[in-house]
PAVEX-806381 format. One record per residue: residue in three letters; x, y, z of N, C-alpha, C in turn. Coordinates in steps of 0.1 Angstrom, whole numbers, padded with zeros to 4 digits, always signed. Layout:
<dovos>
alaXYZXYZXYZ;...
</dovos>
This chain:
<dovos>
unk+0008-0012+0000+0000+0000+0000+0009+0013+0000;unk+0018+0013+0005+0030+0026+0007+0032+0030-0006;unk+0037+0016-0016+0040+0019-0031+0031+0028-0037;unk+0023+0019-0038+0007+0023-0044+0003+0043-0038;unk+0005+0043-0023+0004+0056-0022+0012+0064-0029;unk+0022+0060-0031+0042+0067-0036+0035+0073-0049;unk+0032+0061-0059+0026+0062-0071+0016+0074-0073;unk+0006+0076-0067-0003+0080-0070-0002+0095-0062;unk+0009+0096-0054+0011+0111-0053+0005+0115-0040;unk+0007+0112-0031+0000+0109-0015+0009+0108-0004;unk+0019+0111-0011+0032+0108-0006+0033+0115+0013;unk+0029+0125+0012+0021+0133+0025+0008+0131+0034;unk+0002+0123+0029-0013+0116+0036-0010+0102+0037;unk-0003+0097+0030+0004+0082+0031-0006+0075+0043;unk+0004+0078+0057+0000+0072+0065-0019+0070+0066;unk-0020+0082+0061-0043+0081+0064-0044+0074+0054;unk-0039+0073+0043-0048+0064+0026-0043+0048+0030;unk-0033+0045+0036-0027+0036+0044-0035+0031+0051;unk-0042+0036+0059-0052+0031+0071-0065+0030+0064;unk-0070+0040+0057-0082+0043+0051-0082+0033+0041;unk-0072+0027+0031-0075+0018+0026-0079+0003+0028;unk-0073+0000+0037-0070-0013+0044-0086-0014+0050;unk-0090-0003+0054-0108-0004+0060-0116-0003+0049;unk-0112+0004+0039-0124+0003+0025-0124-0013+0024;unk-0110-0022+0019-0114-0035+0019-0121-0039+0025;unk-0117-0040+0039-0129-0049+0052-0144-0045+0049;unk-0142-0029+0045-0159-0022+0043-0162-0034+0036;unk-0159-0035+0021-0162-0044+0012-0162-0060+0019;unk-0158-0066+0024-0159-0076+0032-0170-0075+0041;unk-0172-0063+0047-0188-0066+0052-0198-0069+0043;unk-0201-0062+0031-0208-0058+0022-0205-0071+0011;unk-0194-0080+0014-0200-0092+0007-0204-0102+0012;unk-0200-0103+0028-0207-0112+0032-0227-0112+0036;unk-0225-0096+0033-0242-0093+0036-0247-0100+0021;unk-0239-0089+0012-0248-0100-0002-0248-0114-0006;unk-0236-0118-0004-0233-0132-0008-0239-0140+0000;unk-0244-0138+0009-0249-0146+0024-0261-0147+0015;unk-0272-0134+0013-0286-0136+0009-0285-0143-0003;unk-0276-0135-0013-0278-0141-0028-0276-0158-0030;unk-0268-0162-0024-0264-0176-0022-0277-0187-0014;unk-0281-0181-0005-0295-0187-0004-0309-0186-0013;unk-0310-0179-0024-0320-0176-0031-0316-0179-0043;unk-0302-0181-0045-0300-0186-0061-0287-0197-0058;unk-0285-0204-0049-0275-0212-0046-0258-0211-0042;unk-0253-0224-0038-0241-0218-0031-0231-0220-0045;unk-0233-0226-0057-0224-0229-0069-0221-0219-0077;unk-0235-0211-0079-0234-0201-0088-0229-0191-0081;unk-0233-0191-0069-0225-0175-0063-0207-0179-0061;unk-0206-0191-0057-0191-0191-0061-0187-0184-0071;unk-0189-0188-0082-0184-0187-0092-0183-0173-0098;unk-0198-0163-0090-0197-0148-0095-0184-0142-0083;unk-0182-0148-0073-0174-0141-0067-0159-0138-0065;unk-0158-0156-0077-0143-0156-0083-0141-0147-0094;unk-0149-0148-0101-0149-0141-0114-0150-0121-0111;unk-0157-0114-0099-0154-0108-0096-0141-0102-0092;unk-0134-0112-0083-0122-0115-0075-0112-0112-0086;unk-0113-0115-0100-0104-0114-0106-0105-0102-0119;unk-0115-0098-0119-0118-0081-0130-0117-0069-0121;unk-0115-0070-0105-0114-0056-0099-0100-0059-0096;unk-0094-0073-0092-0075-0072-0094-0068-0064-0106;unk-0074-0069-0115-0067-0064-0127-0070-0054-0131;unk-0086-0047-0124-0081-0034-0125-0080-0024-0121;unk-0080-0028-0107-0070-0023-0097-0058-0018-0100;unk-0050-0031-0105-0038-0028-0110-0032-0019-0119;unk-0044-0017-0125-0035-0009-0136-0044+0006-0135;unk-0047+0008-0122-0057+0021-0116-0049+0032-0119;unk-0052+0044-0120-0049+0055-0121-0045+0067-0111;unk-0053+0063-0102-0054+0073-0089-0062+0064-0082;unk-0064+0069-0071-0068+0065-0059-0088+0060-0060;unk-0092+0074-0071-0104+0075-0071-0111+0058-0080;unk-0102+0052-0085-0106+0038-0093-0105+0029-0086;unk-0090+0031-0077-0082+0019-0066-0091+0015-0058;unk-0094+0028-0050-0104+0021-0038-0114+0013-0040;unk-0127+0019-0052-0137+0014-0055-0129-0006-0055;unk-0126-0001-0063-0120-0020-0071-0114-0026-0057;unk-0104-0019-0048-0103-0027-0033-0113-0030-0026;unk-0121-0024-0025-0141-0025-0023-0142-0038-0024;unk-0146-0035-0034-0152-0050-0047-0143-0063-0043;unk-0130-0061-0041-0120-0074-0038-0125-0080-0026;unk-0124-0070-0017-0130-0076-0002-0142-0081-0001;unk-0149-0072-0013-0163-0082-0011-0165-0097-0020;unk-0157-0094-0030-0157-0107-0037-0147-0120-0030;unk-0135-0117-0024-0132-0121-0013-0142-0134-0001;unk-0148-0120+0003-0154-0127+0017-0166-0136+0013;unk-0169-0133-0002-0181-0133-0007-0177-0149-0012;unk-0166-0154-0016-0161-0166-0023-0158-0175-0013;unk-0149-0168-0001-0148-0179+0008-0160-0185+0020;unk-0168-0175+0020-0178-0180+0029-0188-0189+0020;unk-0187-0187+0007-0198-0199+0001-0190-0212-0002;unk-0181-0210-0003-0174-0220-0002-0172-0232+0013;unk-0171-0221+0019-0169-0226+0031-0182-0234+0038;unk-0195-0225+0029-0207-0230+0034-0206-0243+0029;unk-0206-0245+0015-0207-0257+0005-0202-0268+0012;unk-0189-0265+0015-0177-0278+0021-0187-0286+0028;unk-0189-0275+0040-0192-0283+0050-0209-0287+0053;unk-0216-0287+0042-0230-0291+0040-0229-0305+0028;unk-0217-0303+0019-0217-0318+0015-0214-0327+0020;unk-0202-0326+0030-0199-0340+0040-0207-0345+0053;unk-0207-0351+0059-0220-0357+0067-0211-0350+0078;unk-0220-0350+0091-0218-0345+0103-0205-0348+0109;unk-0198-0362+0108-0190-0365+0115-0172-0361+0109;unk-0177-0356+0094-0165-0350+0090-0166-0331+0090;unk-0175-0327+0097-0180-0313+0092-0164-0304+0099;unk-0161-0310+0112-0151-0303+0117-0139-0302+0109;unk-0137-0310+0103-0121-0316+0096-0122-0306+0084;unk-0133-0307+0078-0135-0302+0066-0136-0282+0066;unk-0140-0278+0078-0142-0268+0080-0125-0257+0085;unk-0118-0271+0091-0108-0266+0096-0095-0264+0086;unk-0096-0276+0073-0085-0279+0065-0091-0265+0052;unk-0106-0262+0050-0106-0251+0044-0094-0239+0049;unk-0098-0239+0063-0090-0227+0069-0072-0229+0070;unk-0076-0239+0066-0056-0239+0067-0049-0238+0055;unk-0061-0237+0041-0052-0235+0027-0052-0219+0030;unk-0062-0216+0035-0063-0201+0041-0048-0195+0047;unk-0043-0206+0056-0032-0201+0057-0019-0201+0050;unk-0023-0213+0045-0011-0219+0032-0012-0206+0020;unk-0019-0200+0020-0023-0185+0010-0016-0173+0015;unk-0014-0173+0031-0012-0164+0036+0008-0166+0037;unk+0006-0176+0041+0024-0179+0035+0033-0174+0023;unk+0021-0179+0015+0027-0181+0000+0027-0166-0006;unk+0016-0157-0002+0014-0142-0004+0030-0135-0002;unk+0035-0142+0011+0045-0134+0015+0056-0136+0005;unk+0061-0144+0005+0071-0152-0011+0068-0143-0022;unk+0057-0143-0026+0055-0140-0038+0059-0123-0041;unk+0052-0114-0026+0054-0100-0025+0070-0095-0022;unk+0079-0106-0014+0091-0107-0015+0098-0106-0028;unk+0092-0112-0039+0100-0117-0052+0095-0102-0066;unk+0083-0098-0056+0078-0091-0065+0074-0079-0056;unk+0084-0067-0061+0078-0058-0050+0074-0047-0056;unk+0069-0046-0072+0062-0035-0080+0045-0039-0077;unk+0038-0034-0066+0023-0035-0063+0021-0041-0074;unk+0019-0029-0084+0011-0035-0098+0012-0052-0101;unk+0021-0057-0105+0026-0068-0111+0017-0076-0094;unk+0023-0072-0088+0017-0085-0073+0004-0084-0073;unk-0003-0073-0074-0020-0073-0079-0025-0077-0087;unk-0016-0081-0101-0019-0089-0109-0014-0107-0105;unk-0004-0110-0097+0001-0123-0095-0013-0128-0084;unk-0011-0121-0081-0024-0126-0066-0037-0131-0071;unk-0043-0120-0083-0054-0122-0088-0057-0133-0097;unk-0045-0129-0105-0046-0137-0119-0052-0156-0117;unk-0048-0166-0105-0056-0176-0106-0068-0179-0099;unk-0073-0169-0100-0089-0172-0106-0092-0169-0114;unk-0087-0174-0128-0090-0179-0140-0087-0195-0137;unk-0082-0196-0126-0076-0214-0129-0091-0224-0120;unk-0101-0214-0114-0111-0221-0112-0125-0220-0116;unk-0121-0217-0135-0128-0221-0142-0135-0237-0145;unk-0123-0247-0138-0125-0260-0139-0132-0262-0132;unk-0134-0260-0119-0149-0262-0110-0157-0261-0117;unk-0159-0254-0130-0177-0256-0135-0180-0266-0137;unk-0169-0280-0140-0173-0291-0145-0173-0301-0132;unk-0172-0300-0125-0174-0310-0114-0178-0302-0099;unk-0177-0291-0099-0182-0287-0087-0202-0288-0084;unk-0203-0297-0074-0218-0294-0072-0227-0287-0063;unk-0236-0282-0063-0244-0276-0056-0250-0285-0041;unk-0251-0276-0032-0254-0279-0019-0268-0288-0018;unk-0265-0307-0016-0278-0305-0012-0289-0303-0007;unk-0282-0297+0006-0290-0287+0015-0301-0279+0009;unk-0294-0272+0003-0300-0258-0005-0309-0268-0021;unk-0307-0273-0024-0316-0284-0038-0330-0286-0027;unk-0330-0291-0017-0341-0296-0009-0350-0287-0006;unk-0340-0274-0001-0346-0265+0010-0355-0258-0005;unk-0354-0259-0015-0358-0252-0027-0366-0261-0036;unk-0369-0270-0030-0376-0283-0038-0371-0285-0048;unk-0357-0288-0052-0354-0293-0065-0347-0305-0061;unk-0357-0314-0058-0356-0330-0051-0349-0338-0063;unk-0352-0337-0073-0341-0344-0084-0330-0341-0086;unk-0325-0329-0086-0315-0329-0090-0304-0329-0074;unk-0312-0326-0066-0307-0330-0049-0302-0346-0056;unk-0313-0354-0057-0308-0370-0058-0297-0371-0068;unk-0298-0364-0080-0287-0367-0088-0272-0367-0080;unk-0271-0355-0072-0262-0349-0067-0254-0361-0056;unk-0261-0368-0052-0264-0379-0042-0256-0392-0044;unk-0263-0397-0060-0265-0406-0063-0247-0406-0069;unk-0239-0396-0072-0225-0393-0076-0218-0394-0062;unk-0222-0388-0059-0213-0392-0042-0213-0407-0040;unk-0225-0412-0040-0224-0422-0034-0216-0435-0047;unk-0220-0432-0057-0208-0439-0066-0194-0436-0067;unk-0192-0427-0058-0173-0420-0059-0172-0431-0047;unk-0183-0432-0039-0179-0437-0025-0180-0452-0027;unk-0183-0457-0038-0185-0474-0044-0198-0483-0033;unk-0207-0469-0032-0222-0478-0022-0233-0471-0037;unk-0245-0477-0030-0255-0475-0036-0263-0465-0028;unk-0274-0458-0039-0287-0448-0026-0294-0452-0022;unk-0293-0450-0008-0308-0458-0004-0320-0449-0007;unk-0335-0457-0010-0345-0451-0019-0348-0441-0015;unk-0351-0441+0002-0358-0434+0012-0347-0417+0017;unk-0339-0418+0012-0329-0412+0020-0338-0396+0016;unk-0341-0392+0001-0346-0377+0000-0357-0377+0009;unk-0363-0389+0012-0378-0385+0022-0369-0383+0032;unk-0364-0388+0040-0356-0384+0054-0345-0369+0056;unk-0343-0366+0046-0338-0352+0043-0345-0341+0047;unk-0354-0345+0038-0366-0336+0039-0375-0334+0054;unk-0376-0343+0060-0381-0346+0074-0369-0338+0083;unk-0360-0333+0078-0354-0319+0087-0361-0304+0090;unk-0363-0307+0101-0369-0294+0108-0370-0282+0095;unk-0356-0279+0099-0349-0267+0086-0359-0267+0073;unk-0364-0279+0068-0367-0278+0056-0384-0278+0059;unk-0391-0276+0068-0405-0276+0073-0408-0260+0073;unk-0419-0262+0077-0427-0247+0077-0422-0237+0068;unk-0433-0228+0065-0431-0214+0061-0429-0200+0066;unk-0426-0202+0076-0425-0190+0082-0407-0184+0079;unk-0408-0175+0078-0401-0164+0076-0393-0160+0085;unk-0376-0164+0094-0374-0159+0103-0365-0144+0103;unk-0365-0142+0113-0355-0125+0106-0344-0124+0118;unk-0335-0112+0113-0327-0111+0132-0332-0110+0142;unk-0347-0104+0145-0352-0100+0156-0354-0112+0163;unk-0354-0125+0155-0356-0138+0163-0343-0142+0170;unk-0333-0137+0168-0323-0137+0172-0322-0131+0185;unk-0326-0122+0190-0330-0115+0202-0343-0114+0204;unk-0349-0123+0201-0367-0124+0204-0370-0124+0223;unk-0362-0136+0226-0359-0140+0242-0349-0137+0249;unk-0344-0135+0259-0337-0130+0271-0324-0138+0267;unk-0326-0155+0270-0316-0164+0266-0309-0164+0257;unk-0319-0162+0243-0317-0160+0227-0308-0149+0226;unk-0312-0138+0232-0308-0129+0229-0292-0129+0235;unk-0291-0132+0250-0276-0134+0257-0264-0140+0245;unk-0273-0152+0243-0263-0160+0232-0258-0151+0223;unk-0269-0151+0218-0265-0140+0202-0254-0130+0204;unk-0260-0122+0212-0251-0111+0214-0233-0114+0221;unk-0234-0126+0228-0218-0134+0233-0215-0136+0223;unk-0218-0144+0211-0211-0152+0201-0210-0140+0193;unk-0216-0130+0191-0211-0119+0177-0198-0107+0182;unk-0198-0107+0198-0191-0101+0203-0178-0108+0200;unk-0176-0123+0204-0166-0136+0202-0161-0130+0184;unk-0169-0130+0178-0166-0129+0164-0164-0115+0161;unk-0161-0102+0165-0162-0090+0163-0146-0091+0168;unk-0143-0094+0181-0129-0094+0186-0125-0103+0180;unk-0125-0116+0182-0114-0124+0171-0113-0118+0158;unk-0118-0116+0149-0117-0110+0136-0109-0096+0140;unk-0112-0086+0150-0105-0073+0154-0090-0079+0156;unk-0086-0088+0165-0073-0093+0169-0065-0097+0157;unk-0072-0113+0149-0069-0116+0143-0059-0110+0129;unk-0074-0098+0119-0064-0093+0113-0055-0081+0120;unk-0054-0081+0134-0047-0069+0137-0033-0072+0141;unk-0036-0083+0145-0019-0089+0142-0011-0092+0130;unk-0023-0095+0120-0016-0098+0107-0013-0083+0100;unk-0018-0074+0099-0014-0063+0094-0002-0056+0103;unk+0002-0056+0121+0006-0052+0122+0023-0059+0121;unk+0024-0072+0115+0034-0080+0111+0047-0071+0105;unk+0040-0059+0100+0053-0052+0097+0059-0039+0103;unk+0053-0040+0113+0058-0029+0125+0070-0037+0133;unk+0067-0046+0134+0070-0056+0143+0088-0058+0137;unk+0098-0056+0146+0116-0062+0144+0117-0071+0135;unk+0127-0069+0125+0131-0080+0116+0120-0078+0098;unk+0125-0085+0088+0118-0088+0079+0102-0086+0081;unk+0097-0077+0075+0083-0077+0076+0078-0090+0068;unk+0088-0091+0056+0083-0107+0048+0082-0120+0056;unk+0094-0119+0062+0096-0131+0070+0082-0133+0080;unk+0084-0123+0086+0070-0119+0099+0057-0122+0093;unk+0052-0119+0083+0043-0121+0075+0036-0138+0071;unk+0052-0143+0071+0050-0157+0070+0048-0164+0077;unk+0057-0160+0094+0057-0167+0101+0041-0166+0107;unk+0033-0155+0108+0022-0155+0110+0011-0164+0109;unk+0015-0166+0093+0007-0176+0084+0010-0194+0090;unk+0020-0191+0095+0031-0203+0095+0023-0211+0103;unk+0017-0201+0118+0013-0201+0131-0002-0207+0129;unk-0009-0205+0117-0022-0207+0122-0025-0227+0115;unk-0013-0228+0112-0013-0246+0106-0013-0256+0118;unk-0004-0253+0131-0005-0259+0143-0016-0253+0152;unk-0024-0245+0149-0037-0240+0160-0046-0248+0154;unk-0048-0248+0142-0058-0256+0135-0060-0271+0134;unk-0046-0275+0142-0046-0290+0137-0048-0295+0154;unk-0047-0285+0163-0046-0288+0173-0059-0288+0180;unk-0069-0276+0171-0082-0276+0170-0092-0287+0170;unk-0087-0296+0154-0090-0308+0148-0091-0318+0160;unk-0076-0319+0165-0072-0332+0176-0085-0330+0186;unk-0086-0316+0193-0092-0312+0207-0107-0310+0204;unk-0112-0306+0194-0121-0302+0197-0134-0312+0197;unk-0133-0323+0192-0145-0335+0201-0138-0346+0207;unk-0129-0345+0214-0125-0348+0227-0125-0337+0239;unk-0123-0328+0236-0124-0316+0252-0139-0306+0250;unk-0143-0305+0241-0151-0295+0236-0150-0283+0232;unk-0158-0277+0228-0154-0262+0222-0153-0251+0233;unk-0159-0245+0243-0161-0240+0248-0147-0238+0257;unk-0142-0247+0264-0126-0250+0271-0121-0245+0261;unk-0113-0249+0249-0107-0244+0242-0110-0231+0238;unk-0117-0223+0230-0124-0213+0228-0116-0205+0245;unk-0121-0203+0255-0116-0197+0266-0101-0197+0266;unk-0099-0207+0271-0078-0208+0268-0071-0203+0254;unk-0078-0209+0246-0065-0200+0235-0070-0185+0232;unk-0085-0183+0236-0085-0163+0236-0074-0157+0249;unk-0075-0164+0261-0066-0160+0270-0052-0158+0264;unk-0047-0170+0261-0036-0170+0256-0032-0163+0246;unk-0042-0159+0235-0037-0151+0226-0038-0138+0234;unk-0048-0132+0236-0044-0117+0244-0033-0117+0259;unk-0032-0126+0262-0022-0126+0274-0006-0124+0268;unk-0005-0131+0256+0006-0132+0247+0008-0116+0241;unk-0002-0109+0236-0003-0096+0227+0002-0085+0240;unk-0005-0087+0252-0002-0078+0264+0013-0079+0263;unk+0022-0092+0269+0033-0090+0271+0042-0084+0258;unk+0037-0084+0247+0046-0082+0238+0042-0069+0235;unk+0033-0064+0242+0035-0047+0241+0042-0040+0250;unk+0040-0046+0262+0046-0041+0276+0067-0044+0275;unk+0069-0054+0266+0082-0051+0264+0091-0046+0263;unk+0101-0041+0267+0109-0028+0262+0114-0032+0253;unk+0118-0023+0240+0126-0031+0230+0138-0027+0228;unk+0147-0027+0238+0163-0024+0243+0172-0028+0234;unk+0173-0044+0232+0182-0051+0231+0175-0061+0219;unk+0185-0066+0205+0180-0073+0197+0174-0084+0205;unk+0177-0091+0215+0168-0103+0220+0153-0101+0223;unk+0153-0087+0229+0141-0078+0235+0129-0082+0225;unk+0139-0078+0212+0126-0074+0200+0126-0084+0193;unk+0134-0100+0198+0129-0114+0189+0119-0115+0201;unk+0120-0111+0215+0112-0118+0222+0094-0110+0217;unk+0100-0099+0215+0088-0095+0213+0073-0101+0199;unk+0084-0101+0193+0081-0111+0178+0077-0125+0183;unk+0085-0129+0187+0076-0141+0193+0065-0144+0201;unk+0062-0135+0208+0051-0131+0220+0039-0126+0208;unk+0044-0119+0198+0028-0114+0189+0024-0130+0184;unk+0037-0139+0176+0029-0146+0170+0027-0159+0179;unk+0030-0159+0189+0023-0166+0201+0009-0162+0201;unk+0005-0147+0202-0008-0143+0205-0013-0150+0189;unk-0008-0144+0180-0016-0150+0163-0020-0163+0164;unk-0013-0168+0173-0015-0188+0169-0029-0189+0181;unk-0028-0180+0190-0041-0181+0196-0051-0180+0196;unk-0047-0167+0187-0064-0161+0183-0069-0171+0174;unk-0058-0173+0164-0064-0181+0149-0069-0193+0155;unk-0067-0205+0164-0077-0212+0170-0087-0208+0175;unk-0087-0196+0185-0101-0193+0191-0107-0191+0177;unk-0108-0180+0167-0110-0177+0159-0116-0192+0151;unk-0114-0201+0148-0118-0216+0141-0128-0222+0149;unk-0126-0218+0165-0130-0222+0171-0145-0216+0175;unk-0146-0205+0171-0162-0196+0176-0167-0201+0167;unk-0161-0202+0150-0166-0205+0138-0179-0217+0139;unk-0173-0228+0146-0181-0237+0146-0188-0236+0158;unk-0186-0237+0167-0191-0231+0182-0207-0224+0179;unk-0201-0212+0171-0218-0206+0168-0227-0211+0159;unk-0221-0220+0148-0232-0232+0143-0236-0233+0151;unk-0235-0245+0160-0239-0253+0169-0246-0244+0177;unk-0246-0232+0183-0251-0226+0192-0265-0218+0187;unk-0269-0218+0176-0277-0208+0171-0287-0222+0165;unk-0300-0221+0165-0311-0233+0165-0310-0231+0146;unk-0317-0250+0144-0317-0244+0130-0325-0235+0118;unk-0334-0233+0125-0345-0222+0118-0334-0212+0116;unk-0332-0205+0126-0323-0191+0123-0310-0196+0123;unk-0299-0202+0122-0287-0208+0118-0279-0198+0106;unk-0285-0202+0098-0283-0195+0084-0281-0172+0088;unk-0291-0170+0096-0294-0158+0100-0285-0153+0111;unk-0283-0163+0118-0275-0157+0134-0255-0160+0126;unk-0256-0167+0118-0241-0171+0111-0240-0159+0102;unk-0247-0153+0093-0245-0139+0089-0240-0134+0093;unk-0251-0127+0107-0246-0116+0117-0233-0117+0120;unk-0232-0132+0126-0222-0129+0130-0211-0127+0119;unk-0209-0130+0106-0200-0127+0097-0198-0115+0097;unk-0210-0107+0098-0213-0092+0098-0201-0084+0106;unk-0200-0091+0118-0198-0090+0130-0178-0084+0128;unk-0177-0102+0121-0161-0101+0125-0158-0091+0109;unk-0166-0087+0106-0163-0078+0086-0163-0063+0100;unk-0172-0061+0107-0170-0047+0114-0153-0050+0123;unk-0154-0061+0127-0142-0057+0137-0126-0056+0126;unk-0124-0064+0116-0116-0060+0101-0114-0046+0101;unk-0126-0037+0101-0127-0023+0092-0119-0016+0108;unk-0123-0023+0117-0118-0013+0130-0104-0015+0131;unk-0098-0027+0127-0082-0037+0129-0071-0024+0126;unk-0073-0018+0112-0063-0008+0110-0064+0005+0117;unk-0074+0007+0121-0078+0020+0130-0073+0018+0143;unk-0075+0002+0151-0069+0007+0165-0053+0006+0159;unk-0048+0000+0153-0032+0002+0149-0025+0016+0148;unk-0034+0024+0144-0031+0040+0144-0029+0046+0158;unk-0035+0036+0168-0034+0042+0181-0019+0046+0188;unk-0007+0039+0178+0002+0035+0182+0008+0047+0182;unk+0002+0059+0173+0009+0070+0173+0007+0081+0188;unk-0007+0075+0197-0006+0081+0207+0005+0073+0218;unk+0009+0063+0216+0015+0051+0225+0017+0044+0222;unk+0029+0039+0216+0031+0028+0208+0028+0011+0214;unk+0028+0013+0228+0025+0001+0232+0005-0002+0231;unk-0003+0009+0228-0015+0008+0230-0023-0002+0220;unk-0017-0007+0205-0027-0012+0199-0025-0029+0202;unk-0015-0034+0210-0012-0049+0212-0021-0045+0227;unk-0021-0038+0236-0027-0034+0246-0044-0038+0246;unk-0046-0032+0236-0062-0027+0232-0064-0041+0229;unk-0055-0051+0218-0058-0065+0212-0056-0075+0222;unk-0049-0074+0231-0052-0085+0245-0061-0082+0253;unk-0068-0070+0257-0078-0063+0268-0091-0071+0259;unk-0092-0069+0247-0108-0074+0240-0106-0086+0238;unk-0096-0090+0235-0089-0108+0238-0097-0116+0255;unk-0092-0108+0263-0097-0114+0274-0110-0109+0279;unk-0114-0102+0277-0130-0104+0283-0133-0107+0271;unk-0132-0109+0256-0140-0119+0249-0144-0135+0255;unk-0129-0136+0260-0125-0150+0268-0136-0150+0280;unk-0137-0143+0289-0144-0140+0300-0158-0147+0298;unk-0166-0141+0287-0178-0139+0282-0183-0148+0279;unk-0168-0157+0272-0176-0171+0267-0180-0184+0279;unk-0172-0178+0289-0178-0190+0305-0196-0189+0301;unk-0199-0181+0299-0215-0178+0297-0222-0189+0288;unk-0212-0196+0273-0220-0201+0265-0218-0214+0269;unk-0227-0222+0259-0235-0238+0264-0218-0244+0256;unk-0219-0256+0264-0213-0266+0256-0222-0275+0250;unk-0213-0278+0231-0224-0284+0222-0221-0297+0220;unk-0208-0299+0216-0203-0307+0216-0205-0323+0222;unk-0213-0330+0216-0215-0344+0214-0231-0341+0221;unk-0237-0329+0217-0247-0328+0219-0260-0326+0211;unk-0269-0328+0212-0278-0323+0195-0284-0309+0195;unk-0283-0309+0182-0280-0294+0185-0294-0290+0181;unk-0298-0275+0189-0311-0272+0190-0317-0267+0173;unk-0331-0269+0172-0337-0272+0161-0347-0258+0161;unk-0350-0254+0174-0365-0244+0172-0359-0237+0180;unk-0366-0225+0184-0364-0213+0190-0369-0218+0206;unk-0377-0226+0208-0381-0234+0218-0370-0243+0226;unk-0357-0249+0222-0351-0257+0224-0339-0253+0232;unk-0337-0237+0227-0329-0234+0235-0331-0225+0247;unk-0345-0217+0245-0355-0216+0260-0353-0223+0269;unk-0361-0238+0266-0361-0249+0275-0348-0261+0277;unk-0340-0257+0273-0326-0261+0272-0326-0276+0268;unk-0334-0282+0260-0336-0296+0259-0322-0299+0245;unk-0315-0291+0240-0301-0296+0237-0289-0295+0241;unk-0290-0281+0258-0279-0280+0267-0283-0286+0280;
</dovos>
């Protein structure tokens, strides 16, 4: 972004178009997960992939070859939204075509090419440090997931939930031949005998806060996702404040969230969510505190302190995996679909705020790792409040979690 300011003659506002841009994206990251979220349930999770890659790759390129600032931003907009907008249907997809007992694994290994991206970004901006050209390298393969049109399939969740029971079965009937079984006859009638796919009623946010209980929840888990997302990317942006190679730091970041996730995987239906979720928010803000409170005296000073941020990164980014699924499970399934928005909503607002507390640093430089361990731990705090779900069934009606008949 420094380049890109250089370029365009901002050379004097740097640091504000610096900060101000890095929040247009997240803007745009709210704003795709608001659209992508609705569009994708009313026209499916296949096709909106596919508009969001194809997006992803006409505002890179031209981005790239922007003029000033007044083209750049818009098209940084658009990235974030096509962005949030690609991985969250994706991410929905994953984990609605494998059966319950793989939903964790499958949710967690999405998140770790996530990281494997965030690695590889660094390499690549290392080898290539003219913006332009990197805004084109970053973008350019999404053209290479044009091949998903030919074997990517649609959710059969969403075939059911929309009565298109045939082509639900076709979809079915391929799985189960990759898997060398047959379908059993009855299986679309039993699908369909999901709550989720019953009644006509219309639910909205306010059901989300309709009850006292409902409401407590809701509002704990979008808080959980407002701060992790605030921490999260605020560690990764602030990678280059931080002693040493900002490339290097960048990677190691990335590096950090492959052992949280896998450690996620191991723990999370053996101890539950909720234990975990607590400890690694602790840990990541307990980690961010000390590595602001450090003095940075002495080269050891400022490896320890490097160490201590990405101690906190490896923690958030599990809690962070860890609310992910947590608030499935916590939100009944009528509103599921509605309370998982919000909260996307949620952690797209704490993104737009990530570069703004960073600025703080100019009142104190110890304040924005300060500010990211304080909302770290009473996020932590907050969550002693939610249910544990884990090897539990999970609630169905708005009734269920009133009367606690799945906690």
């Amino acid at each position: 972004m420094s380049y890109a300011c250089f370029q365009f003659g901002l050379v004097c506002t740097q640091k504000f178009w610096r900060s101000t841009s890095k929040s247009v994206f997240f803007a745009g990251r709210l704003a795709g997960a608001v659209v992508f979220g609705q569009l994708s349930d009313r026209f499916g999770r296949r096709p909106l992939f596919f508009v969001g890659v194809a997006m992803l790759g006409v505002a890179g390129g031209v981005a790239a070859a922007a003029p000033n600032m007044l083209l750049f931003l818009p098209m940084y907009f658009m990235q974030g939204a096509a962005h949030t907008g690609a991985f969250l249907v994706s991410f929905t997809l994953s984990t609605e075509l494998v059966g319950p007992k793989y939903r964790v694994i499958a949710g967690f290994v999405i998140q770790s090419f996530y990281s494997v991206g965030f690695m590889t970004l660094a390499g690549i901006a290392y080898f290539i440090r003219n913006w332009r050209y990197l805004e084109v390298a970053i973008t350019a393969p999404a053209v290479l997931f044009v091949i998903y049109w030919w074997f990517l399939p649609e959710s059969v969740r969403w075939l059911l939930s929309h009565n298109k029971d045939e082509e639900a079965k076709r979809v079915l009937q391929k799985v189960a031949h990759s898997n060398g079984r047959s379908l059993p006859p009855d299986i679309i009638k039993g699908l369909q005998e999901d709550p989720a796919m019953k009644g006509t009623r219309q639910y909205t946010i306010i059901d989300c806060l309709r009850t006292c209980k409902m409401a407590r929840l809701s509002l704990n888990v979008w808080f959980n996702w407002l701060v992790n997302a605030l921490v999260y990317y605020g560690l990764s942006l602030n990678t280059e404040n931080l002693a040493g190679s900002p490339y290097l730091n960048f990677c190691i970041a990335g590096a950090v969230e492959i052992p949280a996730y896998l450690i996620c995987i191991l723990l999370l239906n053996r101890v539950g969510r909720r234990i975990p979720l607590i400890v690694t928010m602790y840990l990541g803000g307990l980690a961010c505190i000390l590595s602001g409170l450090i003095p940075k005296t002495t080269s050891t000073m400022e490896t320890l302190t490097v160490a201590l941020a990405m101690l906190g990164k490896f923690g958030i980014t599990a809690s962070y995996g860890i609310i992910y699924l947590a608030a499935a499970e916590v939100f009944p399934t009528v509103i599921r679909n509605i309370g998982m928005g919000v909260s996307s909503m949620s952690a797209r607002i704490g993104g737009i705020l990530a570069p703004l507390l960073l600025e703080t640093a100019s009142i104190a430089p110890v304040l924005p790792m300060m500010l990211f361990g304080g909302l770290s731990m009473l996020a932590a705090t907050l969550a002693f409040l939610l249910p544990e779900t884990a090897g539990r069934p999970l609630p169905q009606l708005l009734e269920d979690v009133d009367h606690g008949h799945s906690w």
